[in-house]
MIDOSE-1310 file (N, C-alpha, C; in nm, 2 decimals, decimal comma, always signed):
residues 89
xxxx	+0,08/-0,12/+0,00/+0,00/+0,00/+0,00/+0,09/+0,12/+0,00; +0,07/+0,22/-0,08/+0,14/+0,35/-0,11/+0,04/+0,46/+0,01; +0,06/+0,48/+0,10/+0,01/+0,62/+0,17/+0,00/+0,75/+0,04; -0,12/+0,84/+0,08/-0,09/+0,94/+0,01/-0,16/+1,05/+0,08
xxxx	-0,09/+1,13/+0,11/-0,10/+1,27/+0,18/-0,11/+1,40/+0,11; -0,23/+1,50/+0,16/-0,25/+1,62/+0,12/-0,17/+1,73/+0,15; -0,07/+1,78/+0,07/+0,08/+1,88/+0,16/-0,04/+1,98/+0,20; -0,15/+1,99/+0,21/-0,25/+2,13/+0,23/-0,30/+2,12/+0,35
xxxx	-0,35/+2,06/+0,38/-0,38/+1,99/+0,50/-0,38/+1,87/+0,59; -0,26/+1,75/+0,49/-0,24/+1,65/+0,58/-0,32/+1,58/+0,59; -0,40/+1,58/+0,52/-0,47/+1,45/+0,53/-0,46/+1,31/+0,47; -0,41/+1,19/+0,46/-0,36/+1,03/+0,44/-0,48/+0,99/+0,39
xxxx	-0,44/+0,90/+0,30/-0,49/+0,77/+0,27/-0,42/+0,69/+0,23; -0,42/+0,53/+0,23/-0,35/+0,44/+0,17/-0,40/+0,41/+0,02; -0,38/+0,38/-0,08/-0,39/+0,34/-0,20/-0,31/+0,18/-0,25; -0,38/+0,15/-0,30/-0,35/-0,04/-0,38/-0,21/+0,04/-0,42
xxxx	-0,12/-0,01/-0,47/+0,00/+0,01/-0,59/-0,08/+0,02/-0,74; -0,15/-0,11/-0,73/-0,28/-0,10/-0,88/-0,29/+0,03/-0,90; -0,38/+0,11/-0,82/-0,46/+0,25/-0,83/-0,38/+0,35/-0,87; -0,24/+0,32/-0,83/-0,15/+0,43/-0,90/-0,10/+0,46/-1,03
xxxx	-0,11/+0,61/-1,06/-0,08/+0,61/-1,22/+0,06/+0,61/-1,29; +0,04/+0,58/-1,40/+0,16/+0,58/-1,43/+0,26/+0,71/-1,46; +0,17/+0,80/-1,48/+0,19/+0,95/-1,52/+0,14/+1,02/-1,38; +0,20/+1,12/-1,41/+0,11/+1,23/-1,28/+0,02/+1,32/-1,32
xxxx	-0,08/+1,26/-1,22/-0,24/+1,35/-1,26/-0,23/+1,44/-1,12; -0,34/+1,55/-1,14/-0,40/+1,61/-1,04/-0,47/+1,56/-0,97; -0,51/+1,56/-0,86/-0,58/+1,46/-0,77/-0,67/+1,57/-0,68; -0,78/+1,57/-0,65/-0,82/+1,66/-0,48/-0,84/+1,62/-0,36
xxxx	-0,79/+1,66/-0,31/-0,86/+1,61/-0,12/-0,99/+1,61/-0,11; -1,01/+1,52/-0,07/-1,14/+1,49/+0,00/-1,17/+1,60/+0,14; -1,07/+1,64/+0,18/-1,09/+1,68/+0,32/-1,10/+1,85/+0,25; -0,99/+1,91/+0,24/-1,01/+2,06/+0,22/-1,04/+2,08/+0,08
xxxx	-1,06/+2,02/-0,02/-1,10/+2,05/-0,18/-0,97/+2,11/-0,24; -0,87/+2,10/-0,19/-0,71/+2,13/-0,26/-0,66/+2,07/-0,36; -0,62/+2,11/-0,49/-0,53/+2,00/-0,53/-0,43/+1,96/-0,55; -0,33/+1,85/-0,60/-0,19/+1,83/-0,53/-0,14/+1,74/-0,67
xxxx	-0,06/+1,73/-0,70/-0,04/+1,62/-0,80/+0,00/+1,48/-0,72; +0,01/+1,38/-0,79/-0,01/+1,26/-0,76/+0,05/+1,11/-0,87; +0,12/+1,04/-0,85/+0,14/+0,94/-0,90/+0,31/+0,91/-0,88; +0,33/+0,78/-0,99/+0,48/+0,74/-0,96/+0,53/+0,86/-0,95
xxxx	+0,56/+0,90/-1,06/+0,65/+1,03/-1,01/+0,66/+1,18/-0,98; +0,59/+1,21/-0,85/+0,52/+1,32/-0,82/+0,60/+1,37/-0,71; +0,71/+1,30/-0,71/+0,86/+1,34/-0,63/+0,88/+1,46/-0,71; +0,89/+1,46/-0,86/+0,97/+1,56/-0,94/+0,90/+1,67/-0,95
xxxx	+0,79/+1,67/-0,95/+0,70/+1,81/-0,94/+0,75/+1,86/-0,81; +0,74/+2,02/-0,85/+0,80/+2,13/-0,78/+0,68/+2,14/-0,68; +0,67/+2,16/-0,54/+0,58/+2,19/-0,43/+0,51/+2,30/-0,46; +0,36/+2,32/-0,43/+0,32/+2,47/-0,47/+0,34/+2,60/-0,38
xxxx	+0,41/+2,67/-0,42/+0,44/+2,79/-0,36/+0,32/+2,80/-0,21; +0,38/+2,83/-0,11/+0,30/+2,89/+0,01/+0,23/+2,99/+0,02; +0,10/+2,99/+0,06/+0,08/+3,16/+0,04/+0,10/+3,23/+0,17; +0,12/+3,36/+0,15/+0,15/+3,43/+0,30/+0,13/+3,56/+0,25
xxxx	+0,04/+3,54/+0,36/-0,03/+3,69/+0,34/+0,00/+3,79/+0,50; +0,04/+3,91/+0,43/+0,11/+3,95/+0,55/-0,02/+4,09/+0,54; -0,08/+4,11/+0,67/-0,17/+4,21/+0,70/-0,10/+4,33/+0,75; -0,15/+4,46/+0,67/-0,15/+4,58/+0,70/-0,20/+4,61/+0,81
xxxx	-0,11/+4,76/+0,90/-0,22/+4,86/+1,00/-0,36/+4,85/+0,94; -0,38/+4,91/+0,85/-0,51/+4,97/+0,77/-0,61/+4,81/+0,77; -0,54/+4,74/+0,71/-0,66/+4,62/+0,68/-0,70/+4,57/+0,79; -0,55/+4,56/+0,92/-0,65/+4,50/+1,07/-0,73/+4,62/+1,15
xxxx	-0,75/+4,74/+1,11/-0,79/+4,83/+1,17/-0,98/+4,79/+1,10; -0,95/+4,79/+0,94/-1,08/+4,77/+0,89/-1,16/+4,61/+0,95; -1,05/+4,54/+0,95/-1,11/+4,38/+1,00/-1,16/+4,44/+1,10; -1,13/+4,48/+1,22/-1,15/+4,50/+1,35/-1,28/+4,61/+1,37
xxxx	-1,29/+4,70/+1,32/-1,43/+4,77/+1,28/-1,50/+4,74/+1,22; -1,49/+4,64/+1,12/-1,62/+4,52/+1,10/-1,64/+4,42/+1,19; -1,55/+4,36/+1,30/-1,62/+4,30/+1,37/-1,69/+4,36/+1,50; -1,66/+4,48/+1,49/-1,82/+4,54/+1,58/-1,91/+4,53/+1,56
xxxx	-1,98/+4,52/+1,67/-2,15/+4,51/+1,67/-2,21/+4,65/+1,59; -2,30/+4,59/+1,51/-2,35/+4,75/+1,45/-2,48/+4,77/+1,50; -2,53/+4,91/+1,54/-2,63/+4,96/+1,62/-2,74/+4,89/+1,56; -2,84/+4,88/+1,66/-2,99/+4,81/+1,61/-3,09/+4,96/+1,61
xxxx	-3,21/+4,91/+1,52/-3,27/+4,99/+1,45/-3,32/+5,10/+1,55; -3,35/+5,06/+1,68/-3,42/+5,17/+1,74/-3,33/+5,29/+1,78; -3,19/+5,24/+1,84/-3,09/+5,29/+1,84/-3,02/+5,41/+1,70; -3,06/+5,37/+1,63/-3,06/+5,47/+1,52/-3,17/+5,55/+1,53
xxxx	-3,30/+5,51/+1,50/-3,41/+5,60/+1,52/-3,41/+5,71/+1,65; -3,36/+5,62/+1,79/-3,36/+5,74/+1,86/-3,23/+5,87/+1,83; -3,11/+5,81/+1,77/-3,02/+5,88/+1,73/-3,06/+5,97/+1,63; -3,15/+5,98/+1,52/-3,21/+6,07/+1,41/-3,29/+6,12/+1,52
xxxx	-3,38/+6,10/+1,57/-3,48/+6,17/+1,68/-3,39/+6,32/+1,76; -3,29/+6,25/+1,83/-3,19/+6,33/+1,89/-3,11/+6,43/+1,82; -3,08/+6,39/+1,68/-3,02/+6,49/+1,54/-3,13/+6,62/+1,50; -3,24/+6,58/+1,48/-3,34/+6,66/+1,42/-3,38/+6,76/+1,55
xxxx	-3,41/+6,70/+1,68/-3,38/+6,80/+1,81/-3,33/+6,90/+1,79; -3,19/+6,87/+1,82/-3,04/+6,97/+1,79/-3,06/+7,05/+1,67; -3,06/+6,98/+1,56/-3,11/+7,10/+1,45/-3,21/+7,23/+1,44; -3,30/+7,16/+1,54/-3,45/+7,26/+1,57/-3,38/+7,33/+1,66
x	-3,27/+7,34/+1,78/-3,28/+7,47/+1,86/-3,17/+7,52/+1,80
């Protein structure tokens, strides 16, 4: 039995020797939907580049102000109530 592992997420399976191709195909995980190449010789294929994503000030400032709670409806209504006030004196 040939083991075969997802470099994406690690996840195994065993395979017959039969089931293996002779050429290298694309294959997907079952677990994360990734795909990887696969077969006898899948040593020679180059690994797929890592991604790395490096976050900005600005972008964790915007993450972070989207995950606030945003005001409920009455909370606004009384805030327009309280604008239109102020306007009137």
């Amino acid at each position: 039995m040939l083991t075969v592992s997802c470099p994406h997420c690690g996840f195994a399976k065993e395979v017959p020797p039969d089931k293996v191709p002779a050429g290298v195909v694309k294959v997907t995980c079952p677990s994360c939907k990734e795909s990887f190449p696969f077969g006898r010789n899948a040593a020679d294929m180059p690994e797929p580049p890592e991604e790395t994503t490096e976050v900005t000030a600005s972008e964790q400032a915007l993450s972070e102000a989207a995950a606030l709670p945003k005001a409920g409806f009455w909370i606004r209504v009384v805030a327009s109530l309280v604008d239109g006030v102020v306007l009137l004196v």
